[in-house]
C-alpha positions as CSV (number, residue, x, y, z in Angstrom):
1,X,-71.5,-82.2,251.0
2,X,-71.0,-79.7,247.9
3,X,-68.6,-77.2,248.5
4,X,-70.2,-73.6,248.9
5,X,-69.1,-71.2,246.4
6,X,-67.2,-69.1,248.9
7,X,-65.0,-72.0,249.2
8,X,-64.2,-72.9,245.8
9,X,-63.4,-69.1,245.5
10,X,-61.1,-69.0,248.3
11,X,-59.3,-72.1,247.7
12,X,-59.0,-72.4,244.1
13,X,-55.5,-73.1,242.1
14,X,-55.2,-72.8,238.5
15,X,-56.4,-69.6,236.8
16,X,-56.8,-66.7,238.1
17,X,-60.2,-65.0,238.7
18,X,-61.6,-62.0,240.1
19,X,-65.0,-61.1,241.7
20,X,-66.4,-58.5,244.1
21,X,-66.9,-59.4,247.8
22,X,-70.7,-59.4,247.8
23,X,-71.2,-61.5,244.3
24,X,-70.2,-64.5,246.1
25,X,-73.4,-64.7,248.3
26,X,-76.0,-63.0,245.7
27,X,-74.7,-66.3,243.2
28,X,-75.3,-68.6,246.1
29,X,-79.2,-67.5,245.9
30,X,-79.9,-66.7,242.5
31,X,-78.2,-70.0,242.0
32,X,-79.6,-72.2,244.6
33,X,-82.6,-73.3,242.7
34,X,-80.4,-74.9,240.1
35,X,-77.9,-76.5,242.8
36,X,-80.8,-78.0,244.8
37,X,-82.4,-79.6,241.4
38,X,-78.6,-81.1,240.3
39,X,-79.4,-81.8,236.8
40,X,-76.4,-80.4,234.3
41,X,-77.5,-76.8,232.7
42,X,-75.5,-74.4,230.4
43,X,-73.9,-71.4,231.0
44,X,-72.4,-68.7,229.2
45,X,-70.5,-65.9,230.2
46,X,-69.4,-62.6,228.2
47,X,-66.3,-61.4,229.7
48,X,-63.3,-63.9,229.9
49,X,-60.2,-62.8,231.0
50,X,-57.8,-65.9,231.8
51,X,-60.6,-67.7,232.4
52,X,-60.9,-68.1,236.3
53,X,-64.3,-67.7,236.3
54,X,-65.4,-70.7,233.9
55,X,-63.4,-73.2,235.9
56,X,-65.3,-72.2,239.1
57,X,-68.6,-72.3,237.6
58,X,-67.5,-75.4,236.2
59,X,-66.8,-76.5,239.8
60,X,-69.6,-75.2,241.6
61,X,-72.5,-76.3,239.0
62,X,-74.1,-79.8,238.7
63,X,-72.0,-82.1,237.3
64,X,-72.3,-82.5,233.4
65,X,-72.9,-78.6,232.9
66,X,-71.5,-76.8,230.5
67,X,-69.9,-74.0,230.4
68,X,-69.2,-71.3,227.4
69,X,-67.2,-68.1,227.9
70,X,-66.2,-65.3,225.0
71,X,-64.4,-62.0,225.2
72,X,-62.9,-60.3,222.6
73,X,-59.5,-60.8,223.5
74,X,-57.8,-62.5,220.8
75,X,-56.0,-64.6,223.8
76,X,-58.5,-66.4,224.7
77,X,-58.7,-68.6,221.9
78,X,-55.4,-70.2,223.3
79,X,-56.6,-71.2,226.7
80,X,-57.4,-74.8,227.4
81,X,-59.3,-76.1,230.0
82,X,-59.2,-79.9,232.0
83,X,-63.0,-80.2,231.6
84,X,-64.2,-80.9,227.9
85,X,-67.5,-79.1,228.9
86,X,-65.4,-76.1,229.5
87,X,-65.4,-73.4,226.3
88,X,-63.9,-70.4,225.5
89,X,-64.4,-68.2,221.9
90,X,-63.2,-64.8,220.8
91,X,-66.1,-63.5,220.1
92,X,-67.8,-59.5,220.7
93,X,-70.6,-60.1,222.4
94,X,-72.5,-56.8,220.4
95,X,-72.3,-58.4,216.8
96,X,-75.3,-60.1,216.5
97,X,-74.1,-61.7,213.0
98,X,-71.2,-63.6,215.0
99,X,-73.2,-64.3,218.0
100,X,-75.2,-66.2,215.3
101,X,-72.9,-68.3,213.7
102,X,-71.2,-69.2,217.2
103,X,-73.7,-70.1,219.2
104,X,-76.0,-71.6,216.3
105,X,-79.3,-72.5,218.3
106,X,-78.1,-72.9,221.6
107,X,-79.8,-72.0,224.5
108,X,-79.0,-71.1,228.0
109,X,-79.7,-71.6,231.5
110,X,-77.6,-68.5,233.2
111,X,-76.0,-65.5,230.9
112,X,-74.1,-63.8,233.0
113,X,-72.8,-60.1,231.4
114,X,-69.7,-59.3,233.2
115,X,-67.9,-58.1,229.7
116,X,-66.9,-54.7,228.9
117,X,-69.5,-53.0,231.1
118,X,-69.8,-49.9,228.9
119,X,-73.5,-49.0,228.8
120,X,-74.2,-49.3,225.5
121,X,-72.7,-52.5,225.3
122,X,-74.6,-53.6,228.0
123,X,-78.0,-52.9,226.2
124,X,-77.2,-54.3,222.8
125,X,-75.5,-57.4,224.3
126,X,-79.3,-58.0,226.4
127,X,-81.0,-57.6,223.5
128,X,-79.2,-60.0,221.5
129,X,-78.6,-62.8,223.9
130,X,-81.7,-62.9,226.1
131,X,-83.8,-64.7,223.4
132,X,-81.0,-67.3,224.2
133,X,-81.9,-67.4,227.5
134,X,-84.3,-70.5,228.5
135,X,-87.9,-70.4,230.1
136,X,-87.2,-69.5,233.9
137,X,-83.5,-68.6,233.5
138,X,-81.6,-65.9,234.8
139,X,-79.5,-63.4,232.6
140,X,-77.1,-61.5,235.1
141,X,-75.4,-57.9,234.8
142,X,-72.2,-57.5,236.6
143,X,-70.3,-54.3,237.6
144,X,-73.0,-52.1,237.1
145,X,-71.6,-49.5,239.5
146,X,-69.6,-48.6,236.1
147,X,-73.0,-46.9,235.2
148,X,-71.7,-43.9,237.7
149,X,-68.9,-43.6,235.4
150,X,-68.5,-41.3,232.7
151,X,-66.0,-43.3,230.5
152,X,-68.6,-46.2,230.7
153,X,-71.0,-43.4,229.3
154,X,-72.8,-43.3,232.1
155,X,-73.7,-40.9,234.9
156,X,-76.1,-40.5,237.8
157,X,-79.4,-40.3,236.6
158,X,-78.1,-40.2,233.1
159,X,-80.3,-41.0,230.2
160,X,-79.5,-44.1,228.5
161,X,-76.9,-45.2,231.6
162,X,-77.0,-48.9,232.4
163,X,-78.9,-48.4,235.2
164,X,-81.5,-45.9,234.3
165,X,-82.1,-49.0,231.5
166,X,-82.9,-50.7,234.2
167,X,-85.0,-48.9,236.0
168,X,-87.5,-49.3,233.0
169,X,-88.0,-53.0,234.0
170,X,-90.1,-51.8,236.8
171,X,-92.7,-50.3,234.0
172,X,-92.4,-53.3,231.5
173,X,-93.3,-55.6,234.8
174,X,-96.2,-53.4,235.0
175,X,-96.9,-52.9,231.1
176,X,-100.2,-54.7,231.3
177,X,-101.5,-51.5,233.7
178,X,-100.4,-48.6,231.1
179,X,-102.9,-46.1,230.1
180,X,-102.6,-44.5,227.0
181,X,-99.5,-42.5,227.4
182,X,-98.5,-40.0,224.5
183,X,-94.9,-39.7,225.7
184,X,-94.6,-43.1,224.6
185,X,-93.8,-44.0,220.9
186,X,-95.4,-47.1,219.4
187,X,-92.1,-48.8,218.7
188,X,-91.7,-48.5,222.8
189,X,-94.6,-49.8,223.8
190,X,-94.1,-52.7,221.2
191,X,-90.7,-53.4,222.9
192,X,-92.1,-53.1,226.2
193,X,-95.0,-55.3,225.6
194,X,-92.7,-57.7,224.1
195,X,-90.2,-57.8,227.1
196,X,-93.2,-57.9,229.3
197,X,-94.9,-61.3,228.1
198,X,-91.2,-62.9,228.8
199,X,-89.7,-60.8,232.1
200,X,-91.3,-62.7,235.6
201,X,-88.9,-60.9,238.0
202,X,-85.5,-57.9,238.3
203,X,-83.8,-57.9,241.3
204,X,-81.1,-55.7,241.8
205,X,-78.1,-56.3,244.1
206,X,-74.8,-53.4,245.0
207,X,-73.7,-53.3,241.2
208,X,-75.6,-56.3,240.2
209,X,-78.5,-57.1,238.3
210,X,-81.0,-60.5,237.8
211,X,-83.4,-60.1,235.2
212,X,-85.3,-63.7,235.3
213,X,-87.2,-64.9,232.3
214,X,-90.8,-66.5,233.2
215,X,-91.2,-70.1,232.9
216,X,-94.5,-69.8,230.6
217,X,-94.6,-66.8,228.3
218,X,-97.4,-64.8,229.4
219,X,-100.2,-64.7,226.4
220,X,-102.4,-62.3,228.8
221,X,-102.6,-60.2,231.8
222,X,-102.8,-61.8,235.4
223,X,-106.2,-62.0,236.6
224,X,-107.2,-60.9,240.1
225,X,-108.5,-63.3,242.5
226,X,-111.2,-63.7,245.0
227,X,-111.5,-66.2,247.4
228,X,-113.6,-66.6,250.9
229,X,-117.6,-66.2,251.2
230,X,-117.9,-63.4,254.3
231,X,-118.0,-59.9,253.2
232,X,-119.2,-57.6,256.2
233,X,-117.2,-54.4,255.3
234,X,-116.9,-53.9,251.7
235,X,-119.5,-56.1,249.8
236,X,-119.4,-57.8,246.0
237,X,-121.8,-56.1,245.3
238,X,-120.6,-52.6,245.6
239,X,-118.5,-53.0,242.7
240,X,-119.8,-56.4,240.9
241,X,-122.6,-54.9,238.9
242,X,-120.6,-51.9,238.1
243,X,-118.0,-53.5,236.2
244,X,-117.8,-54.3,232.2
245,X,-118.2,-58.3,231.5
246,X,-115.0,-57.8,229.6
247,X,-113.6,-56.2,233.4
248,X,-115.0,-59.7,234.8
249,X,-113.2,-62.2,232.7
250,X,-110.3,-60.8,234.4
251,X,-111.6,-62.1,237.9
252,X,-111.1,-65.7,238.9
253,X,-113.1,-66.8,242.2
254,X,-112.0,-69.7,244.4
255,X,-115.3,-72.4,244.5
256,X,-116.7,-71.0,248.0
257,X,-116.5,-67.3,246.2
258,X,-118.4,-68.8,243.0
259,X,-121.0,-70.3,244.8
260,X,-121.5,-67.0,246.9
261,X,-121.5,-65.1,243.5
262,X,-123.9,-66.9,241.4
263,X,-126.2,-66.2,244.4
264,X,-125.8,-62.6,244.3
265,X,-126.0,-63.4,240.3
266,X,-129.3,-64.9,240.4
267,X,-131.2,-63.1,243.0
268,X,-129.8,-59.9,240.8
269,X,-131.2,-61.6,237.9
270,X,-134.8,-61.9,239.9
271,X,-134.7,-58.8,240.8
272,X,-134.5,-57.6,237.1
273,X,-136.8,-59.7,235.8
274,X,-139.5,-58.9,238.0
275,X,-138.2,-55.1,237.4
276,X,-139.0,-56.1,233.5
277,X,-142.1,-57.4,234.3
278,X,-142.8,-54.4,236.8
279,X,-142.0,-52.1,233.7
280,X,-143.9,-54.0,230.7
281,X,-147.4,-53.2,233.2
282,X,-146.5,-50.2,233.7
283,X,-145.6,-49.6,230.3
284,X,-148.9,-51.6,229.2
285,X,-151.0,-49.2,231.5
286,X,-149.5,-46.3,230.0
287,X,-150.7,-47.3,226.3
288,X,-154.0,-48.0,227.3
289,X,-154.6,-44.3,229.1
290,X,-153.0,-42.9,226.2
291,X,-155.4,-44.6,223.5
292,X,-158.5,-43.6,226.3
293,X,-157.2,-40.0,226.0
294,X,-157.4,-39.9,222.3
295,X,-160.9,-41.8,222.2
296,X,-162.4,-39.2,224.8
């Protein structure tokens, strides 16, 4: 049976690492997915120290994984490692331009952020390493508590903190439901929109974060659904002919709901049809009064 993270924590030799108490467990959930399907995956982690950390994931993950650490520690570069699939580069994780010619076109299962935790940092490291993050991965902040801190440049409830950066992943989850909004600029909502085709899901831990990336990129918003035929307290047809047929292409019904729908559909076609007719008599009957009034 695999040993449980805890464990290879607890009893490991070699080098040193160092974690909070409560990562252990949030790692063995956000993680489980990738344990339970044992194929090897990549990781990368900003933030190196003496390396501790890369021989445990290298441990704890499905055999044949590998594992890529950098820190800007000009140390680094001298540590060596027993597995070949373990890595570790000097490298600042906020220049884009070396980030580039490191990593090339790789791609990556987890990023976990547990570098210099300085807020701004934090941002520009996301933005450049989370298009490296593969469909349905997870990029992971650590230490976020440090957005409390002033020499972190943060602050409670301070603009442009860590975690006041966020908080904004609540609205990009919900971009799709925006109104027109003049507090926002155009180049935010493009950002958001951007972030919102790829973001499927942010959940936040004590000084953690998990921002997971969708497994499809989502080319429009999700439709509501509609399922079941019996509708004794609030009917279809309340609201069905009120709504734009650009509104209903964003309904999908399950096949009982359908067939209950193109009932109501045709009976409310019949209905105007013989309201058409109804009107062209009427209509008809009006002309001909009209013309007798003017022959009188």
């Amino acid at each position: 049976m695999p040993k449980s993270l805890s464990q290879i924590f607890f009893t490991k030799t070699g080098k040193s690492v160092t974690k909070w108490e409560q990562y252990l467990s949030m790692y063995e959930v956000e993680l489980a997915p990738y344990i339970l399907r044992n194929t090897p995956m990549n990781l990368l982690e900003i933030g190196v120290q003496n390396g501790g950390s890369l021989e445990i994931w290298s441990e704890y993950l499905p055999e044949g994984s590998y594992i890529t650490g950098i820190d800007i520690d000009p140390q680094v570069r001298d540590l060596k490692f027993e597995n070949a699939n373990v890595r570790a580069f000097v490298q600042d994780a906020t220049d884009e331009n070396g980030i580039d010619n490191l990593l090339q076109h790789q791609d990556f299962d987890i990023i976990i952020d547990d570098g210099s935790h300085i807020c701004s940092h934090v941002k520009n490291t996301f933005k450049i390493l989370f298009r490296r993050l593969k469909p349905g991965g997870k990029y992971i902040i650590e230490d976020l508590h440090t957005s409390y801190f002033e020499s972190f440049e943060g602050g409670y409830l301070k603009p442009g903190s860590s975690l006041e950066w966020i908080k904004s992943f609540v609205d990009i989850l919900n971009f799709d439901y925006f109104q027109n909004d003049p507090s926002l600029s155009i180049a935010d909502k493009d950002a958001m929109h951007e972030l919102s085709s790829t973001v499927g899901r942010v959940a936040l831990y004590d000084s953690v974060a998990v921002i997971e990336k969708l497994a499809n990129e989502k080319t429009r918003p999700f439709r509501q659904l509609i399922s079941g035929e019996q509708s004794t307290v609030y009917s279809e047809s309340h609201w069905l002919y009120q709504i734009s047929p650009e509104s209903l292409k964003a309904i999908m019904f399950g096949f009982p709901a359908a067939r209950k729908l193109d009932g109501l559909l045709a009976r409310r076609l019949q209905a105007a049809q013989h309201e058409i007719v109804e009107l062209k008599l009427s209509l008809e009957q009006a002309r001909k009064e009209l013309e007798g009034g003017r022959l009188g």
